[in-house]
N, C-alpha and C positions, 0 to 999 in steps of 0.2 A: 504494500500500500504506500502510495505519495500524497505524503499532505503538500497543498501550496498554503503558504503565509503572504498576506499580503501588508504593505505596508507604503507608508507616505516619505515616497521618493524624492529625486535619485540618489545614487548612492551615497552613504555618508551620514543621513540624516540619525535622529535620536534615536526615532519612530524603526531602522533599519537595527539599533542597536539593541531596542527592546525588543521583536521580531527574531534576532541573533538568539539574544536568552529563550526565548519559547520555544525556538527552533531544537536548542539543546535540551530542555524541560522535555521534549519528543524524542529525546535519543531512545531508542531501541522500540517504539512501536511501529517504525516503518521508514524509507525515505522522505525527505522534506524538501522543497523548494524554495527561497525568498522570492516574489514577485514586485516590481516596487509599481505604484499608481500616481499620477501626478497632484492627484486633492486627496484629502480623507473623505470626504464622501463618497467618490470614486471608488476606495478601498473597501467603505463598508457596502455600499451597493453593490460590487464583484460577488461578494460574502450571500449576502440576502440573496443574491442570483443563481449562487451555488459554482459560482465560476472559479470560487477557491475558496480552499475550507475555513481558513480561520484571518479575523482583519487584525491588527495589532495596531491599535488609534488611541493617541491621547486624550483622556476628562478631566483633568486638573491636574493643574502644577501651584507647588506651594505660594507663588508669588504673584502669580496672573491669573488664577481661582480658576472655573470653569472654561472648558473647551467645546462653546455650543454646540459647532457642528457635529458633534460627536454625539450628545446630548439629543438633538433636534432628530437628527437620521434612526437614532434607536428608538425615539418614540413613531417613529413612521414607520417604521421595518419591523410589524410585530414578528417577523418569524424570527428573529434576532436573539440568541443568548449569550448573556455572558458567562464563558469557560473558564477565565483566572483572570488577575491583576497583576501587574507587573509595576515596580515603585523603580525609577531607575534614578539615580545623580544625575545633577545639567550641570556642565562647571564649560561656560562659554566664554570661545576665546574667539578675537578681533583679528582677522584673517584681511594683508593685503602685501601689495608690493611697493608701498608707499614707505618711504625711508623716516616721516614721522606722523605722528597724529596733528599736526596743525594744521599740514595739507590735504588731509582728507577735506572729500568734498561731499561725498556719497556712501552710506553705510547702507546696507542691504542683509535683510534677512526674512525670517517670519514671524509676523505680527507677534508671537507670544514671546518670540526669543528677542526682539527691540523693549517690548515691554520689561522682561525682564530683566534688562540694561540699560533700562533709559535714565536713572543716577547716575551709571558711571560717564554717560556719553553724555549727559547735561554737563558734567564737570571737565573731560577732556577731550571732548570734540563739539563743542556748540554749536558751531557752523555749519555742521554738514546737514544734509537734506538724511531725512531716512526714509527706505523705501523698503514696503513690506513687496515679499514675497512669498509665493506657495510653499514652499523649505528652507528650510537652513542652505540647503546645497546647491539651490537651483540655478544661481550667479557664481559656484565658484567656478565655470570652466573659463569664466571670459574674467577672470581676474587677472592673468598673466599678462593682460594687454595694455593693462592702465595703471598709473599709478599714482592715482586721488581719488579711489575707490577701494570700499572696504568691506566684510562681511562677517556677523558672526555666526559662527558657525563653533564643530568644537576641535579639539585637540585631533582627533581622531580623522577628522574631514580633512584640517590642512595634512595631514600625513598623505592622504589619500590623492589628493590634488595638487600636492608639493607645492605648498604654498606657504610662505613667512606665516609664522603667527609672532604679531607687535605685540598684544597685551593680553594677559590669562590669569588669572581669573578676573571677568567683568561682570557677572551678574550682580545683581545689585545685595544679595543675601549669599555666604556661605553653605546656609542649607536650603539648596534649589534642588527641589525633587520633582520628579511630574510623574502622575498613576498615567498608568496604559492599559486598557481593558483589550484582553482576547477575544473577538466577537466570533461566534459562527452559528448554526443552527440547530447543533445536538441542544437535547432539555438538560439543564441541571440544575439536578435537586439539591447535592452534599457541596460543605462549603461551610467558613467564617462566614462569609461577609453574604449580605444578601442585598438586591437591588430594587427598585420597584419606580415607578410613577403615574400619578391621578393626574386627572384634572377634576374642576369641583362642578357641581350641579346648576348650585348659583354665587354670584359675588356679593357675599356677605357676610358684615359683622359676624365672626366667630365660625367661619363656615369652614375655615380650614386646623381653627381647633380639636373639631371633632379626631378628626382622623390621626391628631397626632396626641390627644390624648386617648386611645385605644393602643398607642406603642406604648405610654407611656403607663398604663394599667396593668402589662402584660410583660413590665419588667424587662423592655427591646430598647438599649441605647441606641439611638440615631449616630453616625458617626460623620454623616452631613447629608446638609440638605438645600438644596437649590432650586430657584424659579426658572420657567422659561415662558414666555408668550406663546397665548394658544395658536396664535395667527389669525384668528377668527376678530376678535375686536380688540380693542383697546382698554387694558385694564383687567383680563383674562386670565388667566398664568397656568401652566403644569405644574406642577410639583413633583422633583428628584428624589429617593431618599436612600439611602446606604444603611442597612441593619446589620448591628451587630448580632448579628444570629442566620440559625440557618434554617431553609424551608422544611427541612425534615424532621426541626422541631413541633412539636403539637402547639407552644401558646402562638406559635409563628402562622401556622394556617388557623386556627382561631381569630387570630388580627385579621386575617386577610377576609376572611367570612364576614368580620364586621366590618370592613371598609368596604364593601362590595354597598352596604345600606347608604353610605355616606358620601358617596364618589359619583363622578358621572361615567368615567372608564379609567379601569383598573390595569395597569400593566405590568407584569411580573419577566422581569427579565434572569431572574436564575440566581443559583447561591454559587458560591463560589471560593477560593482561596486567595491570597495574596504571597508574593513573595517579591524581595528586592536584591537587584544586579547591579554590580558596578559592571562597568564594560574594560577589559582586557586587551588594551592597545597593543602589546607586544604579540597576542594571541591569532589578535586578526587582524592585526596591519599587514 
C-alpha cells in the first residue's frame, strides 16, 4: 500500500517539514509519497476528493492564532477527519543576497510567517514593502537574481536553495510553534484530543452559553476555542472547539447528544493524538 501526503508547497516549506514527520509516524504500514499543492485548500480538497490520503495543513501557531483557511475548508468538507496533530518549532530566518539589511527593499513570505516577524522587521528593516505570498518558499528560486530583496523562510529552505541567510532567529517570540492537523477521510474515534464545530440556531443573549456549559457539567476542559463567520450574514459565527477528551468516552457522547438540542449543525471531526517534531536539518538536507 502507498499512502500520498499532501502538503502546502514547494519544496522547503514548514507544512513539507511537518508532512516529513507523519510520513515517518507511517514507517512500516506501507510506502509513502510527499505530494506538494500550491494553497492549503488545494491540499485539503485533493484529501476530500480522495486524490490522496492524508493533507498535512496548519490551524494555529502560537503567535498568529488561527489559520482560517484551514478552519473554513473543514467545516465545508464534512467527509473530513482528523487523524493526528503534529506541534512543530518555526524558528524563521531572513533569506537574501543582499550584503545588509538597510538595502532591502522587499521582504517576501506568507502572510502568517510576516506576521510572525513583523517586530523584528519594524525594528530593522522599516522601509521595505512586505509582500505576502502562498509559502514561505515560493520566491526563493528568483532570489539569486537580486539583491534588495529578501525572504523568510527557515534555516532548512536557504540550505535547500543555497541561499545566504543575514539574520536567525526573527520571529518575534522564542517559543513559535504552529499545530498541523492530518486530514483525511478514515472515522476516528480513539485519541487525546477531540475536535468539533456548531453553528447556533439563533443570535442571542446566552445562546452560545448553552453549549459550553454542557462541557463544562461533564467535567471536558476546552483547550480552545475559536469563531469563524457563517458567511450567511453579518454577525453569524461557527464555533471551533478542541476537547480534552476522547469520543470513546461515555460523558463525551452524552455532551454531544445534548448539543444536538442546542445547535443548528453539529460537526464532529474525530478524536485524535498529538505529538511534536523538531525537524533534523542534517537528516534531510
Amino acid at each position: 500500500m502507498t499512502f500520498a501526503i499532501g502538503y502546502l508547497g514547494p519544496q522547503g516549506t514548514y507544512s513539507e517539514q511537518a508532512a516529513e514527520a507523519y510520513r515517518q509516524q507511517l514507517h512500516g504500514q506501507g510506502d509513502t509519497e510527499l505530494k506538494p499543492y500550491p494553497s492549503i485548500l488545494q491540499v485539503i480538497q485533493a484529501t476530500a476528493d480522495c486524490s490522496i490520503d492524508f493533507a498535512v495543513v496548519p490551524v494555529e501557531n502560537s503567535i498568529e492564532g488561527g489559520v482560517t483557511v484551514t478552519l473554513d475548508a473543514l467545516w465545508q468538507l464534512p467527509n473530513l477527519r482528523i487523524q493526528h496533530a503534529l506541534i512543530v518549532p518555526i524558528s524563521h530566518a531572513l533569506l537574501t543576497k543582499a550584503s545588509s539589511l538597510s538595502s532591502l527593499e522587499h521582504i517576501y513570505s506568507h502572510p502568517q510567517a510576516l506576521g510572525q516577524c513583523q517586530q523584528w522587521i519594524k525594528n530593522n528593516c522599516p522601509n521595505a514593502d512586505l509582500i505576502p505570498t502562498r509559502s514561505t518558499t515560493e520566491v526563493l528560486g528568483d532570489l539569486q537574481k537580486t539583491t534588495n530583496t529578501a525572504a523568510i523562510a527557515s534555516e532548512w529552505a536557504a540550505h535547500l536553495y543555497d541561499l545566504p541567510v543575514i539574520a536567525h532567529p526573527i520571529n518575534d517570540s522564542p517559543d513559535n510553534f504552529t499545530r498541523f492537523w492530518v486530514l483525511g477521510t478514515q472515522d476516528s474515534q480513539q485519541g487525546d484530543f477531540t475536535s468539533l464545530a456548531f453553528s447556533l440556531p439563533v443570535n442571542a443573549p446566552g445562546a452560545l452559553l448553552t453549549p459550553l456549559q454542557i462541557m463544562s457539567r461533564a467535567s471536558i476542559n476546552l483547550s480552545r476555542i475559536e469563531s469563524r463567520p457563517t458567511k450567511r450574514s453579518l454577525g453569524e459565527y461557527l464555533f471551533f472547539l478542541d476537547l480534552e477528551a476522547s469520543l470513546s468516552e461515555a460523558k463525551v457522547q452524552q455532551s454531544l447528544q445534548a448539543l444536538q438540542s442546542c445547535t443548528e449543525t453539529l460537526r464532529i471531526f474525530g478524536s485524535y493524538d498529538a505529538s511534536t517534531h523538531a525537524y533534523n536539518l542534517s537528516k534531510h538536507g
